[in-house]
C-alpha positions in Angstrom: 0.0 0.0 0.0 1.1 3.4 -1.0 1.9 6.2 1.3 2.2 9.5 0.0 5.0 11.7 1.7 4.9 15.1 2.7 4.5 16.9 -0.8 3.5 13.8 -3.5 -0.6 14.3 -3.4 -1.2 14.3 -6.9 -3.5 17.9 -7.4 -6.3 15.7 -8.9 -6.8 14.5 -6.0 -9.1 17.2 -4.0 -10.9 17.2 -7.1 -11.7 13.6 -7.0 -13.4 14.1 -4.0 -15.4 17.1 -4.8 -16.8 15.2 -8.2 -17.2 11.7 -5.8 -18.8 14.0 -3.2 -21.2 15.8 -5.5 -22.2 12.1 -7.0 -23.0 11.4 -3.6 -25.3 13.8 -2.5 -27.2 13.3 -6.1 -27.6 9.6 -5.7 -29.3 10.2 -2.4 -31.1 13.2 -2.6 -34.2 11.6 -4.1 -34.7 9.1 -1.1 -33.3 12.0 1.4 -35.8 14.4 0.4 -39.1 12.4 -0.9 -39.1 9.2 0.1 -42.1 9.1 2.3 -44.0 11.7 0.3 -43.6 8.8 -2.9 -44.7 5.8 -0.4 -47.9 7.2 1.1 -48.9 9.6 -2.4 -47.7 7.4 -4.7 -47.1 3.8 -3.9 -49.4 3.5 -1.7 -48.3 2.7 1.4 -50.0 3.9 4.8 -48.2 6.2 7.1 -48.4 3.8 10.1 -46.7 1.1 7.9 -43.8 3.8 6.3 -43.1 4.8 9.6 -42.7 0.1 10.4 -40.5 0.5 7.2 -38.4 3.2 9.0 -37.8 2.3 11.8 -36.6 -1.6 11.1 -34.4 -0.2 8.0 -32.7 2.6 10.5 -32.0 0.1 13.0 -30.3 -2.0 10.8 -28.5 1.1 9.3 -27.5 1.7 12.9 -26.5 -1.9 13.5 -24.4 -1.9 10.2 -23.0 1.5 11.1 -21.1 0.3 14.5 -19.8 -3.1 12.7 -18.8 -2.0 9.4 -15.3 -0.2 11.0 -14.0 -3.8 11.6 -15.3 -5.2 8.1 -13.3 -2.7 6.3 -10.5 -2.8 8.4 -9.8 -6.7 8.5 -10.8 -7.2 4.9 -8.2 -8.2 2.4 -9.7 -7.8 -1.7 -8.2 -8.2 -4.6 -8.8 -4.2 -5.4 -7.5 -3.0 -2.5 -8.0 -2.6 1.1 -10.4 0.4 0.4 -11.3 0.5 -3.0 -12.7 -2.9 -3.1 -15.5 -1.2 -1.1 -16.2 1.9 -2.9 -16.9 -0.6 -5.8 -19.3 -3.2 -3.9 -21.0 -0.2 -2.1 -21.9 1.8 -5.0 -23.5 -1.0 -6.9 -25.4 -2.1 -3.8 -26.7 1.6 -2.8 -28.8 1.5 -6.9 -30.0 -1.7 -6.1 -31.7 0.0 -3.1 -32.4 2.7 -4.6 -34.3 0.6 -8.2 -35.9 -1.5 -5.1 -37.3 1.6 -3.0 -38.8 3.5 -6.1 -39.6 1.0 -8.8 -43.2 0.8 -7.5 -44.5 -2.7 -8.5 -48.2 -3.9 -9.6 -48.4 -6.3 -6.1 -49.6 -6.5 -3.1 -49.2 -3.9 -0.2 -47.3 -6.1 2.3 -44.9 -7.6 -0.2 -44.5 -4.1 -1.8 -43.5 -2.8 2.2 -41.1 -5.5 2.3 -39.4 -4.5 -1.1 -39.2 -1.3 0.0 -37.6 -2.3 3.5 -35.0 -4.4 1.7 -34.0 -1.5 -0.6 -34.3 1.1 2.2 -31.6 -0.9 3.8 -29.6 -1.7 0.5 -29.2 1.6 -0.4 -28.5 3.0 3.5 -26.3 0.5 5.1 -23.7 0.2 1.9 -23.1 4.3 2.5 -22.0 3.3 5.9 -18.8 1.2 4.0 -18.9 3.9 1.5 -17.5 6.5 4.1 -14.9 4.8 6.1 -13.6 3.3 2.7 -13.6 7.1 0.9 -11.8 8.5 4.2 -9.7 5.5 5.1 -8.1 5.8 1.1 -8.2 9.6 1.8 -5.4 8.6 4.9 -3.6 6.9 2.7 -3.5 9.4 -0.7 -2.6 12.1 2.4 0.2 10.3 4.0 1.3 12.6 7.0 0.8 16.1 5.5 -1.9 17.8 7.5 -2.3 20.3 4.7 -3.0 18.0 2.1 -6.0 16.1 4.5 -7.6 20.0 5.0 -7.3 20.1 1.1 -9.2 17.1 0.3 -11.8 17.3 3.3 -12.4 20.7 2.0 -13.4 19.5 -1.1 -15.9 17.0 0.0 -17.4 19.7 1.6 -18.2 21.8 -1.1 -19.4 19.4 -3.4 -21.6 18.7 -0.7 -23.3 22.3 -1.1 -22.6 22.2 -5.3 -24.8 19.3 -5.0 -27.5 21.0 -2.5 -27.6 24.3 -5.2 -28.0 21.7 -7.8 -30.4 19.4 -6.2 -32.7 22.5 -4.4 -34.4 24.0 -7.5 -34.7 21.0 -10.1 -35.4 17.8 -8.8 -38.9 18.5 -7.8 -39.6 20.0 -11.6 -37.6 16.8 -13.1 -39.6 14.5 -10.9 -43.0 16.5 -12.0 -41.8 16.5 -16.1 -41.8 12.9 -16.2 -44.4 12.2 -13.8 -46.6 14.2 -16.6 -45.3 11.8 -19.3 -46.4 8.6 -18.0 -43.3 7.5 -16.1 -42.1 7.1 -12.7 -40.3 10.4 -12.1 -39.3 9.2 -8.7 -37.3 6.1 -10.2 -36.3 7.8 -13.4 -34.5 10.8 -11.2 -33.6 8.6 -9.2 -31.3 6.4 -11.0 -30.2 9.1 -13.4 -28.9 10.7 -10.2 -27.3 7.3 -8.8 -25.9 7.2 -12.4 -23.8 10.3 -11.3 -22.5 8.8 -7.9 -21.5 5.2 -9.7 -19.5 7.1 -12.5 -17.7 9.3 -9.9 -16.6 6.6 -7.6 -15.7 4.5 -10.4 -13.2 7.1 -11.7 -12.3 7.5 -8.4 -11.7 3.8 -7.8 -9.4 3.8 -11.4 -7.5 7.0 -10.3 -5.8 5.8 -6.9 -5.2 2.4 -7.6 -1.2 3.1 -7.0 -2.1 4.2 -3.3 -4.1 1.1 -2.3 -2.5 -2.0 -3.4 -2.6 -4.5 -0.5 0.3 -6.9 0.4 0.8 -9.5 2.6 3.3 -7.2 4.7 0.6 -4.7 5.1 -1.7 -6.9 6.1 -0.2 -8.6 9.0 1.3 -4.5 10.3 0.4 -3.5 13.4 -2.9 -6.2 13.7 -5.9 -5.6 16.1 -8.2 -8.0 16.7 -12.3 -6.9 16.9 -12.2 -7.5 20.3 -9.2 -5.0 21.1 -10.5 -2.6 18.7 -13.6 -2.1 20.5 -11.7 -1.7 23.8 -9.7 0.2 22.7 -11.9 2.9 20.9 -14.0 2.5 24.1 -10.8 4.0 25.8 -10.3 6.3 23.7 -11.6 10.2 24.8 -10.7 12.0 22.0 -13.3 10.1 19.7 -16.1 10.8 22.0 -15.9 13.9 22.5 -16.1 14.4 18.6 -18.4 11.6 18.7 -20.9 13.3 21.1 -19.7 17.2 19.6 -20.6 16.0 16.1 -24.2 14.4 17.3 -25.0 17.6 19.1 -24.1 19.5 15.7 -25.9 17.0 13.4 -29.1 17.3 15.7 -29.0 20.6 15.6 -29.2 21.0 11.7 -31.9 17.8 11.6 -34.3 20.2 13.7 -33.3 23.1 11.7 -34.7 21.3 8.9 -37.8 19.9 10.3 -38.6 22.8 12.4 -38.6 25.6 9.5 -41.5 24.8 8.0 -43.6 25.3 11.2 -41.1 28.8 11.8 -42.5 29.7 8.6 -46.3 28.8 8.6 -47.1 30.0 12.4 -44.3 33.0 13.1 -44.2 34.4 9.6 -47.8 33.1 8.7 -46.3 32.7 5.0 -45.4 29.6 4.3 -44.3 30.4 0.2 -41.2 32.3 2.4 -40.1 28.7 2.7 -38.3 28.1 -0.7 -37.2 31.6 -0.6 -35.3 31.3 2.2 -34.1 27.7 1.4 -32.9 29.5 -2.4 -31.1 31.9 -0.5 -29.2 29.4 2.3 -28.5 26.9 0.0 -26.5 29.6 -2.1 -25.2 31.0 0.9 -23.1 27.8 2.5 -22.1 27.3 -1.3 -20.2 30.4 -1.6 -19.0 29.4 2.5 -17.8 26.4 1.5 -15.2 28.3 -0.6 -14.8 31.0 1.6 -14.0 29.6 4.6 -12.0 26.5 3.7 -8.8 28.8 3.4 -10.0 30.2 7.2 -10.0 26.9 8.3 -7.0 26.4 7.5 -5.4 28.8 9.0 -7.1 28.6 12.1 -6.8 25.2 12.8 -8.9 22.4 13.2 -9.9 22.9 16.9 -9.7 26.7 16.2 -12.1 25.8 13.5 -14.3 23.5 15.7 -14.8 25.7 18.6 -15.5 28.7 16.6 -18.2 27.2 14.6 -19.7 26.1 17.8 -19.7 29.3 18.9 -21.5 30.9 15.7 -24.2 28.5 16.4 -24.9 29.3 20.1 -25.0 33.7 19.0 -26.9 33.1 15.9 -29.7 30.7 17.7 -30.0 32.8 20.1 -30.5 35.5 18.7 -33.0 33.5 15.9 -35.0 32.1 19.3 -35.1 36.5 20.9 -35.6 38.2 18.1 -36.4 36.3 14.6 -39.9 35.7 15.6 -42.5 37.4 12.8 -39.0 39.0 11.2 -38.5 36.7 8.5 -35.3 38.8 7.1 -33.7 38.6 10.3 -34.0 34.6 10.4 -32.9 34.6 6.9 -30.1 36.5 7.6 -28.7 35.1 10.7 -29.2 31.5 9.1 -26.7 32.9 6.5 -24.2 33.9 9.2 -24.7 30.3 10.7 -24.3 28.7 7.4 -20.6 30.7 7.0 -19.9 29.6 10.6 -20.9 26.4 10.3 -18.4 25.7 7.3 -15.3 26.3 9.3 -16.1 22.8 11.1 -17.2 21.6 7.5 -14.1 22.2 6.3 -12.8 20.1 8.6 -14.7 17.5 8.4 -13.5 14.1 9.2 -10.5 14.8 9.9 -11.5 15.1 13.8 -12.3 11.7 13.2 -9.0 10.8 11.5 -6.5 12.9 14.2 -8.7 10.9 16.8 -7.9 7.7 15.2 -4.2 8.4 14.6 -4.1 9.6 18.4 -5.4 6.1 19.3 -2.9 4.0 17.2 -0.1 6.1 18.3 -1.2 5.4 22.4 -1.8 1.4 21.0 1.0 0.4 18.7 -2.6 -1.3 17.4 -4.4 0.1 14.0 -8.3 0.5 14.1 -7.9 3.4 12.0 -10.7 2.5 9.2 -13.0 1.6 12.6 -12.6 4.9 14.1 -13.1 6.7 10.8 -16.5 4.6 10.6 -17.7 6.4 13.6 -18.2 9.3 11.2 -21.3 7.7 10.2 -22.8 7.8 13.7 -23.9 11.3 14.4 -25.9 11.4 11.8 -27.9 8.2 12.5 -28.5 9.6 16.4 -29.5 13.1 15.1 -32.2 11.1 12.8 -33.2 9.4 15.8 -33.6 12.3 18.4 -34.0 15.1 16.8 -37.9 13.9 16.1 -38.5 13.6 19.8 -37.1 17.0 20.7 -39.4 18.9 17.6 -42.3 16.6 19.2 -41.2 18.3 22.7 -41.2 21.7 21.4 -44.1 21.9 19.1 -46.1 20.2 22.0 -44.7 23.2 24.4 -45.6 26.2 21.9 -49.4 25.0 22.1 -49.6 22.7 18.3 -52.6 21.3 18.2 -54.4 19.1 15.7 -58.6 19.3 15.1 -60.6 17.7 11.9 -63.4 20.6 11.5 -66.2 19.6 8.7 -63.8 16.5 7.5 -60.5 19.4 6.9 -57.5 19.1 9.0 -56.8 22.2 10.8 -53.6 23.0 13.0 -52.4 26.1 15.0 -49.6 26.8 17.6 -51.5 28.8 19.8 -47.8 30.5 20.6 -46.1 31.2 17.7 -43.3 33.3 19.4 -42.9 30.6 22.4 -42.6 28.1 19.7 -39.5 30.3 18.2 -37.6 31.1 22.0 -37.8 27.1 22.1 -37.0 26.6 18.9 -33.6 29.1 19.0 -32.4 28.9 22.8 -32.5 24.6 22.7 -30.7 24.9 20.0 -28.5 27.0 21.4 -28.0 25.3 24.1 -26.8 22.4 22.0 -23.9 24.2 20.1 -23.0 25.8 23.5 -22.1 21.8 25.1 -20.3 21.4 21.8 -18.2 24.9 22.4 -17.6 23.6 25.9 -16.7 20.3 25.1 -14.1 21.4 22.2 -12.6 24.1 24.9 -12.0 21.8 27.5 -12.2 18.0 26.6 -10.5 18.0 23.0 -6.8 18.0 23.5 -5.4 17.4 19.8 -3.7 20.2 18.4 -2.7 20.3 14.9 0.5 19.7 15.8 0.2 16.9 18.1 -1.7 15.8 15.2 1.1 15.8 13.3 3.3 14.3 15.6 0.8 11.5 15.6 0.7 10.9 12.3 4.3 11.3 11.5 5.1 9.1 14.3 2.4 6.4 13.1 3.9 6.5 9.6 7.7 5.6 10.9 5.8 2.5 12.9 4.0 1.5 9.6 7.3 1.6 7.3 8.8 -0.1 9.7 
């Protein structure tokens, strides 16, 4: 396996991230964004049963999530320690996503269990995905922390190309074919997996010479599943980005589900909706670029701890003063959005310094299993950031009443609703300021050391 020294990273390779990354976000953003809306208006399906089909495909997800790290990291392909499984994963995730959408002519319990068994084809191969995308990043970066900001900041920008992309044409492009005849769901669909299989397959050709897997490599520095449990259980660097990261993700989750009631209740316009999401999504585009140089500069803690605190200033002051001020809220989300992409720019490579801290301390690698953790956060912010909107709309007065066979629903205190929904919130991002302050101890340059250290041990 190929380590890249201090200055060797080929310049394409940033770019093959942002291009893989931007395939990514398009092959799910069909599934992300309309999923349900396509079971229960279109296939068929009853709410009660969509919400069975959820919940058994996210705890599977979940389940995958915490044993995939030890998959990766033991296997041993013929393409390559990493690569192997950005080639199996891809191919699995438009399986899923052919079985979720295709919308067969049977009946309703065999069409749920269809569903399911995509749901989880197309969710729990992104989990392998990840750590295989950031465990080959490790490699292509060798010890040159400049070089992992580079390429993390790429994935995060095609992360918010993809969101401009996706925000004003899939709907239409769904609706086009829809009008034709055709499933625009499936069609979109694939079209947009189409885009994720050809960027991870040029991905997969282009770093070949960084992920060719001998027998020395293989038997370097062995952990067995058993020690690399332990020892990531020991390990209080990856928690506290573990539990940081949740906190974050959680927040955005409620963000998202929240605005729509921010906009029908407290602005009592609810067309102000894809306005502001127009605007946002435009926004953390141009902060992508913008701030990725910042980051750099600054530091990843630096970066960390000041994105936390943009988020605790601008929810608070969204939850005192954005109430019935629509401008305001749009405006303070867009200095939240540059805030936020500081810690974007980051991105895994909290994750990655906390893994190299651990085989440093060990002498053991269970580098690809830390890195696997990255999928985590966002599968506890799906499950708990629905419980806390639950909390708060039931705490601003929402209420539900059928009057002459119509659904009607109010919040009976619009601007309660919006102190809940901005000082919770918050309070969130300020633990995750705390916890960065005074629990994270990796400096960039201890980072370094780690990594520079770790690379001696692995030529060795």
């Amino acid at each position: 396996m190929k380590l890249t020294d201090a200055k060797q990273m080929p310049k394409s390779i940033p770019w093959l991230y942002f291009f893989q990354n931007i395939g990514m976000a398009l092959g799910t953003a069909v599934p992300m964004y309309y999923l349900m809306y396509f079971l229960t208006d279109y296939a068929g399906i009853t709410p009660a049963i969509v919400a069975t089909i959820l919940l058994i495909s996210r705890v599977v997800d979940f389940a995958f999530a915490l044993v995939v790290g030890p998959i990766v990291q033991k296997s041993h392909m013929k393409w390559g320690k990493y690569r192997s499984w950005i080639l199996i994963s891809v191919f699995l995730i438009q399986i899923g996503l052919f079985m979720m959408f295709i919308n067969p002519d049977i009946p309703l319990g065999i069409k749920a269990i269809v569903v399911c068994i995509g749901y989880i084809l197309q969710n729990a191969p992104m989990n392998s995905l990840i750590t295989a995308q950031f465990g080959l990043m490790a490699n292509i970066t060798g010890a040159n922390m400049g070089n992992r900001m580079a390429v993390s900041a790429k994935v995060m920008q095609g992360m918010r190309v993809a969101t401009l992309i996706v925000s004003p044409i899939t709907l239409p492009f769904i609706n086009y074919v829809q009008a034709r005849g055709g499933n625009g769901f499936l069609v979109v669909s694939m079209i947009y997996g189409a885009s994720m299989v050809l960027s991870s397959l040029i991905m997969f050709i282009k770093t070949k010479e960084f992920d060719t897997y001998g027998q020395s490599t293989k038997n370097a520095m062995s952990v067995g599943v058993g020690q690399m449990y332990g020892q990531t259980l020991r390990n209080s660097q990856i928690w506290v980005v573990l539990i940081a990261n949740s906190f974050t993700t959680t927040s955005v989750l409620l963000v998202a589900s929240l605005g729509i009631y921010y906009f029908q209740y407290s602005i009592g316009n609810v067309n102000m909706q894809p306005v502001s999401a127009t605007i946002l999504a435009f926004a953390v585009c141009v902060a992508s670029f913008v701030m990725a140089p910042v980051a750099k500069k600054i530091g990843k803690k630096n970066s960390a701890i000041t994105s936390a605190l943009f988020g605790v200033v601008c929810m608070t002051l969204i939850g005192l003063f954005a109430h019935q001020n629509v401008w305001f809220y749009i405006a303070t989300s867009v200095v939240l959005g540059f805030g936020a992409a500081l810690v974007g720019a980051v991105g895994v490579n909290l994750f990655l310094d906390a893994a190299e801290y651990q085989l440093f301390k060990t002498g053991k690698d269970s580098r690809a299993f830390v890195v696997s953790l990255y999928n985590i956060p966002m599968k506890v912010g799906l499950a708990v950031s629905s419980p806390i909107a639950a909390f708060i709309l039931t705490h601003s007065g929402y209420t539900q009443n059928t009057v002459d066979g119509v659904l009607m629903t109010s919040i009976s205190n619009p601007q309660l609703f919006v102190r809940w929904f901005g000082l919770l919130l918050a309070a969130l991002y300020m633990v995750v300021l705390l916890m960065y302050i005074f629990l994270y101890k990796i400096t960039d340059a201890k980072a370094a050391e780690y990594v520079a250290e770790n690379q001696k041990r692995m030529a060795s």
